[in-house]
Every structure is written in structure tokens, then in C-alpha cells.
N, C-alpha and C positions, 0 to 999 in steps of 0.2 A: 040192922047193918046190911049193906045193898054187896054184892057181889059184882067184879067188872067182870061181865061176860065177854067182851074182847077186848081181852088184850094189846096192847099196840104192840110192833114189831119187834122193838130192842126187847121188851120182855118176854116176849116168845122165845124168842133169839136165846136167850139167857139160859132156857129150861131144855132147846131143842140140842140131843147130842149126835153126832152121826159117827160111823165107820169110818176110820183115817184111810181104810183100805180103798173106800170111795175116790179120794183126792190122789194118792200118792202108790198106792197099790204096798205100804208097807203099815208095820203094828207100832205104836208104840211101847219101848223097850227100857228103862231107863238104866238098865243095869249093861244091855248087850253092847253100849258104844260109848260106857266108860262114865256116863253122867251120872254121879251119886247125891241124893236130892237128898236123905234126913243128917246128911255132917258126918257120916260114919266113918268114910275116907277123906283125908284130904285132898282138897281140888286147888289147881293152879288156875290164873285167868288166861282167859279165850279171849282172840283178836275179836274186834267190834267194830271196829273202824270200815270194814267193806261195809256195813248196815248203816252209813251216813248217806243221806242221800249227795248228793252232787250238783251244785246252779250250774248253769251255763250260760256264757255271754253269746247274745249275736252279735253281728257282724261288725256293730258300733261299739260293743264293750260293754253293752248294758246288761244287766243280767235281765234272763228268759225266766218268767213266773216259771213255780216248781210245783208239777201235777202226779201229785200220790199216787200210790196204787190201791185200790178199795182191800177192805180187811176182810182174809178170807175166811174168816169165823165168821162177821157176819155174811158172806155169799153159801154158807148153806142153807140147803132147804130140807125141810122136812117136814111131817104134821104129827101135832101135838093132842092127843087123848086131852075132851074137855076134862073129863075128871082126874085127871094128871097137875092139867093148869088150875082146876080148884085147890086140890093138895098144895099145891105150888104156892098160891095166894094164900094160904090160911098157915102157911110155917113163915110165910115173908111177915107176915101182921104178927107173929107170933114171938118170931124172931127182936119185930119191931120193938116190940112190947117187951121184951127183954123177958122173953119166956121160953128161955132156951132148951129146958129139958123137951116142951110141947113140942117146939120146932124142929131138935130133934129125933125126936118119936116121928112125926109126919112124916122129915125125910126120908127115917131110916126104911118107910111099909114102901115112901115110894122109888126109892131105888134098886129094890126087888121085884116091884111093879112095871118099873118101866126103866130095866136096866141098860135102854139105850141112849140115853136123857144124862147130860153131864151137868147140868143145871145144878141139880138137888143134891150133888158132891160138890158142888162148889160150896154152896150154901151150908153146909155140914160143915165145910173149915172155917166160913165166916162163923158158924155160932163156937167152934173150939176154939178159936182165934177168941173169939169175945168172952170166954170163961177161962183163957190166958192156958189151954190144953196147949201148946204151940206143936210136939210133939205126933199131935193127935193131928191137927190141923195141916200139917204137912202131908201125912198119909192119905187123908180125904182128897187136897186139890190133888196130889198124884195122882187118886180114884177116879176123878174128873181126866182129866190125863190119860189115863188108858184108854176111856170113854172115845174121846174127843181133843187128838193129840193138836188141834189146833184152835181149844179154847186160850183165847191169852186172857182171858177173865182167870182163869186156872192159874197162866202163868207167874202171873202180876201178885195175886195173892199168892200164892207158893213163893217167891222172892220176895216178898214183904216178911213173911214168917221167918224165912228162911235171917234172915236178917236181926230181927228178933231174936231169932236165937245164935247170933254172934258168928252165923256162917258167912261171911261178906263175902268169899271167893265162891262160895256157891251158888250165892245169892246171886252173883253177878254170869255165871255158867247158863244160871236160870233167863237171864234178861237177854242171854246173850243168842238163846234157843229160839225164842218168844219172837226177836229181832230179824232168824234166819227166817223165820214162817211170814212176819209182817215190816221189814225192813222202815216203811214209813210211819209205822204207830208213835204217833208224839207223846203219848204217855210212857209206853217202852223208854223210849230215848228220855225222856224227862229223868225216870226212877230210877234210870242207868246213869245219868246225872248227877246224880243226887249222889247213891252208892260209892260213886267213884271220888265224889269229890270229900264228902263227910266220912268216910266207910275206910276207903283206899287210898285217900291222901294222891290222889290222881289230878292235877287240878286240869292239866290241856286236855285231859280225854273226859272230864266231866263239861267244861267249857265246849266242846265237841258235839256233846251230846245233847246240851243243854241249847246248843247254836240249832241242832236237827229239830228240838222241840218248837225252837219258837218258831223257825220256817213251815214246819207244818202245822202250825196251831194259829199262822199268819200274825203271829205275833202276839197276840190277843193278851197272855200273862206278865205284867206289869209286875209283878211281885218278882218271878222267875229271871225277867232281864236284869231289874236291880240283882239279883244273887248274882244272876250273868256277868255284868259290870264287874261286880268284886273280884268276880274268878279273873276276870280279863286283867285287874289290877296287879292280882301275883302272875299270875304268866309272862304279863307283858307282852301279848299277842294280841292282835285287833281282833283277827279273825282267824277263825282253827275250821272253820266246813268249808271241803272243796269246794271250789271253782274253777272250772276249764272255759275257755276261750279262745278267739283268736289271738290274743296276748300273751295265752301261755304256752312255758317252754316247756313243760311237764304236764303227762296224763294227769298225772295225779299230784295234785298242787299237794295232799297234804304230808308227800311226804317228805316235801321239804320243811315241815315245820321242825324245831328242833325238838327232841326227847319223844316224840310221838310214838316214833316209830321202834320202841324199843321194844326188845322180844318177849315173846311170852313167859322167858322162865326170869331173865331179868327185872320185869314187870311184877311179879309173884314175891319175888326176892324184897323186892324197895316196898310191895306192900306187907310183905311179915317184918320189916324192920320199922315202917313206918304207920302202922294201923294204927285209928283210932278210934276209941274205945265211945263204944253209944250212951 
């Protein structure tokens, strides 16, 4: 069995954790600003909508291509102890292999080893995730999370779980965090999509999100526009993502869309009345 002795970048990337105090000069808290991540408290939804990107037309009306901002999880740097990234490789085969106690014994030596790696917590909620812990699974990617308050690898799975286990308004608190840290992640906006539209009975603010996903994925998901389409079919709105132009009379074309722009507690309200059930 041959060992990859380097690694390529997104999997490095995946294992390296760094100091939020690096980027932001603060810790992450999930208790000190009200975010409650395992369902203990219940949570209302958070606006989402400033996290849409925005087209613009020039001069002629045409829309101006839409240029992301790169994701700042992966713009860390840091370096990785080879024998960190072996450990690293021999839980992922292990994991693969669906040998989840092995994989989690490796992770557990190595994130005492190298407690500054949110990698190997991530990878901890994937094997609880996959042995249906969901409970367990949620505490790990938090671990990752303290690590590494801007892995959205952490995020993404912590609202998947989160979800799982029948939290949708937290689920969506979580997508809604993930969004402030990387506003153009087309999978964020996808899964926020999703949540909202099957989860929260949301259909303009999943059609919204699901409109961010396909512009910054340049379209690419054929499966996602057909679901798109259908949303478009109950709304009865073409188009729900801003665009500003010389044509328009408003900053902010979307909030003239109807129902959109409804508040946060009225929003919470229509979804405890109208949830549905996974």
C-alpha cells in the first residue's frame, strides 16, 4: 500500500486549523452572542438576504459578470507536521473503509497531538455522523469550531446534523454564520436553499438562494435549476437576486419583491406553523 507523500492543497487545507484571533482579533464563543448549536434553546431565523450577492447592469442594461470573493478558509496558511498528515491519511482510509472505531482512535491521539488542526474534528463528526451519534457529531464540528472559527467544512456539516436532528431554525442560524464569514459560497447558498424550501416552507427565500447558487457555480447544476424552476412555479416570480442598474429605481431591487421582506419573528411564526417534517 504506497503512502501520498504530498498531498495536494484542498487536503492540506482540510487538516490545517489556525487562530480566529489571527484574522479577526476575536475567539470563537457560541454561547457569548446568543448562537445555541446542540437545540437546547430554541432559535428564531436570522436575516440572510444581505449574504445574496447582487448583478449589476452597465450602462446598456446588460448585466456585468459576478466576481466572488475567494473563501477565507481556504486563504490560510500554515504548515502541517508530516506525521500529522500521515495520521490524517490512515483515519481517512479508515474512515473509508468504514472502520470507524480505528478512525476514531487515530483522530482522537491526533487532536491532542496537534490541537491546533481542525481537520481531525471535523472528521470525528463525519465518522459520528456515519455511526448516526448525531448528538456526538454536533459537539465534534463545534470542536472544529473553536479550533478554526472559519472552517465552513465545520459549518456545512454542523447544519447538516443539525438538521438531522430536526433543528431547521438552528440549522439555518448555522448557514446563516458560515454566509457572514463567506457570503459567496455557492454551496452555503445551495444548502440554505434547500433548508428553506423543504425544512421551512420558505419558497422566495429558497428560490433566492438557490438563484446565488447557480450564479456562482456559473450555472453549471442542471438538476438544482429544474428544483429552481419548480420554486419559480409557486412563487410566481421570475427572478428573486438583486439587480441594480441604471434602470433601477431602488438600491435594493429585492425588497420590492413581495413576502420577502418579512421580519424576523413573523418569519419564525409562518415557519412553526408551517414546518415540514423530514
Amino acid at each position: 500500500m504506497k503512502y501520498v507523500k504530498f498531498p495536494n492543497r484542498a487536503f492540506v487545507l482540510g487538516l490545517i486549523g489556525s487562530a480566529f484571533a489571527a484574522l479577526s482579533g476575536c475567539a470563537f464563543n457560541a454561547d457569548r452572542d446568543g448562537w445555541n448549536i446542540d437545540g437546547s434553546v430554541p432559535a428564531t431565523l436570522t436575516a440572510t438576504e444581505q449574504f445574496l450577492p447582487i448583478q449589476e447592469r452597465d450602462e446598456s442594461g446588460h448585466l456585468l459578470p459576478y466576481i466572488g470573493a475567494p473563501n477565507p478558509y481556504a486563504e490560510l496558511k500554515g504548515r502541517v507536521d508530516k506525521e500529522a498528515i500521515n495520521t490524517y491519511i490512515d483515519a481517512r482510509r479508515a474512515f473509508n473503509a468504514q472502520k470507524y472505531e480505528l478512525a476514531d482512535t487515530l483522530l482522537a491521539e491526533l487532536v491532542i497531538q496537534e490541537p491546533k488542526l481542525s481537520g481531525p474534528w471535523v472528521m470525528r463528526g463525519d465518522v459520528a455522523l456515519a455511526r448516526e451519534e448525531l448528538e456526538q457529531a454536533v459537539e465534534y464540528y463545534a470542536a472544529a469550531l473553536e479550533v478554526t472559527p472559519v472552517n465552513l467544512n465545520a459549518y456545512l456539516r454542523l447544519a447538516k446534523t443539525q438538521r438531522l436532528r430536526g433543528h431547521f431554525r438552528h440549522a439555518q442560524n448555522t448557514y446563516a454564520r458560515a454566509l457572514a464569514i463567506w457570503p459567496d459560497g455557492a454551496e452555503i447558498h445551495l444548502n440554505l436553499g434547500v433548508l428553506y424550501d423543504v425544512y421551512l416552507n420558505l419558497p422566495l427565500r429558497a428560490q433566492a438562494h438557490m438563484e446565488a447558487y447557480q450564479l456562482l457555480s456559473n450555472g453549471g447544476n442542471g438538476q438544482v435549476l429544474a428544483w429552481l424552476e419548480e420554486i419559480r412555479s409557486r412563487t410566481g416570480v421570475a427572478k428573486a437576486l438583486p439587480v441594480i442598474g441604471p434602470n433601477d429605481d431602488s438600491e435594493a431591487a429585492i425588497a420590492e419583491i413581495p413576502g420577502f421582506g418579512i421580519t424576523s419573528s413573523g418569519e419564525s411564526a409562518l415557519a412553526a406553523s408551517e414546518i415540514r417534517k423530514e
